[in-house]
Steps between C-alpha positions, in 0.01 A plus 500: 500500500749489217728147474872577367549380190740205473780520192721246414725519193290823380148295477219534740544179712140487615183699476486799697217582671356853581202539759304808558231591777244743397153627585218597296453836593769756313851488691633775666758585261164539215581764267177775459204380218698537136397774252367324163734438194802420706653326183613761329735587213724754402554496129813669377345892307765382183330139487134580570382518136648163478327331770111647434528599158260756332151515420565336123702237623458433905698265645241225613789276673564806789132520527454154559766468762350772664184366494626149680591744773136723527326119555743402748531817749171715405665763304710595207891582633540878484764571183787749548663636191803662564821371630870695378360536174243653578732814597695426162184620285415787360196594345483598101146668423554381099676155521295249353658187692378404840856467597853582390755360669877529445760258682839620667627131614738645708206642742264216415466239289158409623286808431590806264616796691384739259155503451231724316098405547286597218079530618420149429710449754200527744293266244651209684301628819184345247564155542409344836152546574418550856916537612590839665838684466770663656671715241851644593631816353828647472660634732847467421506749211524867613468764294263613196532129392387355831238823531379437164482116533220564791333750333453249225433184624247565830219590262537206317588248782169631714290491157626157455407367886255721565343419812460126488844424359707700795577371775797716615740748301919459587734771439871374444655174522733434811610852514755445817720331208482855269806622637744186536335251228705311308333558179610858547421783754201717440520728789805692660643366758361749798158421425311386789207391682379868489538579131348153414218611659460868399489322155244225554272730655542800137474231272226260659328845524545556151335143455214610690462844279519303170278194630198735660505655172483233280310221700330685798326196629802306597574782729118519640509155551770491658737271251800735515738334779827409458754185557765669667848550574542230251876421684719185368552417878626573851831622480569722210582863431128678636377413807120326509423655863687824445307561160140434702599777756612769250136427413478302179085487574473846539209521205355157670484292200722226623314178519734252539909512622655314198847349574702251203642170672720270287664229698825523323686565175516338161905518520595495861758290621389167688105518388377126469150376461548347856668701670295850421176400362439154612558672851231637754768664709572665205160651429448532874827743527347644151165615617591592844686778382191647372310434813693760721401690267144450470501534926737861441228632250179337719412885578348553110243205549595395152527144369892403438502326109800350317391701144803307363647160555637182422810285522830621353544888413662545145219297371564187666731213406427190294484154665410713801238772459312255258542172672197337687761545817385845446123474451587311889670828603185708327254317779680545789595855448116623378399345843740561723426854398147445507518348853752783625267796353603587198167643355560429096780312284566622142717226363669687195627336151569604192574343123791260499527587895620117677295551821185628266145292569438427157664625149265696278579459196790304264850648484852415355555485883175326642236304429136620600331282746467440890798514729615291822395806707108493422467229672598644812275793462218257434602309819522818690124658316376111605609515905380856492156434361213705403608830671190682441261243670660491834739644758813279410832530745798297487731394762881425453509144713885502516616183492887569539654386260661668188388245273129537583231667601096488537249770513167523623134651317282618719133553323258709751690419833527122390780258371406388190848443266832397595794574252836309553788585249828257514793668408756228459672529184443207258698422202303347224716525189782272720777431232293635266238195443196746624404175665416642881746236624719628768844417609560128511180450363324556814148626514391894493512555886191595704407630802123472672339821704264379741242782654358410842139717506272444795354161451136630637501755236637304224186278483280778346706451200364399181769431321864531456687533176860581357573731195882435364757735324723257336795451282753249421716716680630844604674539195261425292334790249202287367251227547418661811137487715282634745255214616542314183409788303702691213488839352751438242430748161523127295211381661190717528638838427582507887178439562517188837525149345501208727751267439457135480831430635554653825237444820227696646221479672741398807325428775603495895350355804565665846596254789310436781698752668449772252846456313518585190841370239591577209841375298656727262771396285809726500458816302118492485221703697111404588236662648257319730145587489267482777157452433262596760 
């Protein structure tokens, strides 16, 4: 049962108290075994060189990150480069420079808009030992520049992954925006579904012609399969289930439907850290969008991926996108999606971006290090586990309420982690004294989540222990943990560094009649573990 939660003068008058029943065996609502490297990232095809670096000067500090995330879920995250730039650049057989970019700040003043790529461009690919790529090429430039631009780069890209290094190919960035975005129309207004498709299928074609030529064996072993139809979402000027039936996988090199999900915009009117992050309803009306879809398009037995995601379109919006209210947001969404089907998350980011995971290197407008929104994926890469050792499913356990939900991992057909996020926005800058005081001078609310297992069962356990994601508050952007733990750039070079100051090592008993509790304070998540 769930107990209302009493207010009085805008404070939590007493404790509220949230009990659970579950069973041991997967719930019915169990979403199918995850596909490894469900942490993912998208990395912006303009700020790519940035974030791995080249073979003369890697950037270690990426790698590392990247690394925390192979221990904790059995695999590396699957990079995608691409994003709008990548159907900005053009390719220039003699430039020197990885990357030219020029800036129009009336389209963006995030990325450049113009862009040339030189072939060191592809030198980045270098960097990451044992990380596999999605590389996205342009398709919003027609023409002999757009022609000559893939005649150019697929050599080099499939030279540079080869077979070990690909994981998928992308064509185009979000192309149901190419004829109404606001960064300026690159298709006429009367092309459709059809035309979109005559067009994917001549130029991935041409990809196919240039790539068995120049790198047969990703083609024999079968390495050339596409992300795909790369759409910004559910509603816009192509239609996701119209496209699939004026046969999109005609050539049958689709391996995943790739569909963009941001929760809401940078600039729109009324967006609040509460109210649209801080929010499960929120994600919940979010992701279900996509999931009519995924049930539409269940005739192509293809996995449904978000290839691009995050918080706020436009780049996301500071004291939001980079706030630990948003790392918060970051864990519920990655499992609600993971517990709803949603095969694959690519979280993007790029330099300077305010929702990015971490900054890659030192600019007049940020400073390199480890963002608020790591933490979540290391939360979420934690609850998932070691993806490649066992069947892991999640459940959604719906607690109904907008402030809070819990989730459920499932290892081989047993319960073995409970994740509980609390979404209650709390202040911890209150008049400015950063001192996690809140109004009045009362303490930082909590609430407890008690989980009633069957007590027969619940005496083979071993153990029972609690892993924290904590901050002084939802607002906060630093001296944030998971389980006591830090991956600040300061510190170890990202590297985990357990810090003397916050707890671990929590430990729970289960009563007699196999309860389990746990109290989280306002704005704070923790996974239970179950050992067995």
């Amino acid at each position: 049962m769930l107990l209302p939660r009493v207010v009085a003068g805008g404070l939590l008058a007493q404790v509220a108290v949230c009990t659970i029943s579950l069973s041991i065996a997967p719930a019915k609502n169990a979403s199918k075994p995850l596909l490894e490297s469900f942490v993912s990232y998208s990395i912006e095809f303009s700020s790519f060189p940035d974030f791995a670096g080249n073979s003369t000067q890697p950037n270690d500090f990426s790698y590392t990150l990247l690394n925390n995330l192979r221990d904790l879920q059995g695999s590396y995250p699957i990079i995608r480069v691409g994003g709008n730039t990548e159907d900005y650049a053009t390719f220039n057989g003699s430039q020197s420079d990885a990357l030219i970019g020029s800036f129009n700040f009336n389209r963006s003043k995030d990325y450049p808009t113009t862009i040339s790529i030189g072939p060191s461009y592809f030198d980045s690919y270098s960097t990451w030992p044992g990380v596999t790529y999605v590389h996205g090429f342009n398709l919003g430039k027609n023409g002999s520049a757009g022609h000559d631009t893939l005649v150019g780069t697929v050599p080099l890209v499939c030279k540079a992954l080869g077979v070990n290094k690909t994981a998928y190919w992308e064509l185009g960035n979000e192309p149901d925006l190419f004829k109404t975005s606001s960064q300026g129309p690159v298709r006429p207004s009367w092309w459709n579904e059809t035309y979109y498709v005559q067009e994917w299928l001549n130029k991935t074609g041409l990809i196919r012609q240039l790539v068995q030529q120049n790198c047969p064996d990703v083609i024999s072993q079968g390495k050339f399969k596409f992300y795909s139809p790369n759409f910004a979402g559910t509603s816009n000027s192509l239609n996701m289930i119209t496209t699939w039936k004026a046969g999109l996988d005609a050539d049958k090199d689709i391996a995943f439907i790739d569909s963009h999900n941001y929760i809401g915009g940078a600039t729109q009117p009324g967006v609040t850290l509460q109210g649209t992050l801080m929010n499960h309803t929120s994600t919940v009306l979010s992701i279900n969008k996509h999931l009519n879809e995924t049930r539409l398009l269940a005739y192509t037995g293809l996995p449904y991926i978000l290839g691009e995601t995050n918080s706020l379109y436009n780049e996301g919006a500071p004291g939001l996108s980079n706030s630990f209210g948003a790392a918060l947001w970051g864990v519920d969404f990655n499992l609600y999606c993971a517990a709803t089907g949603i095969a694959r998350v690519h979280m993007h980011q790029g330099t300077n971006y305010r929702y990015q995971s971490w900054q890659p290197i030192d600019t007049v407008n940020a400073t390199k290090g480890t963002k608020a929104p790591y933490y979540g994926n290391i939360m979420v890469a934690s609850f998932l586990g070691n993806l490649t050792a066992g069947n892991v499913s999640i459940a959604d356990f719906e607690l109904g309420n907008i402030h809070q939900n819990a989730y459920g991992a499932y290892v081989d057909d047993r319960l073995e982690r409970i994740a509980i996020i609390q979404l209650t926005a709390y202040n911890s800058t209150f008049n400015g004294s950063g001192s996690g005081v809140a109004i009045n001078s009362k303490p930082r609310p909590s609430e407890t989540f008690s989980f009633q297992l069957p007590a027969a069962q619940v005496t083979a356990l071993k153990g029972i222990n609690v892993q924290r994601l904590l901050a002084n508050g939802s607002d906060a952007i630093t001296g944030i943990t998971f389980d006591g733990i830090s991956y600040n750039l300061e510190l170890e070079g990202g590297k985990p560094v357990k810090m003397n100051n916050v707890t671990s090592g929590e430990v729970l008993t289960a009563a007699q009649n196999g309860t389990i509790s746990v109290t989280l304070p306002w704005s704070s998540a923790a996974i239970i573990n179950l050992q067995w």
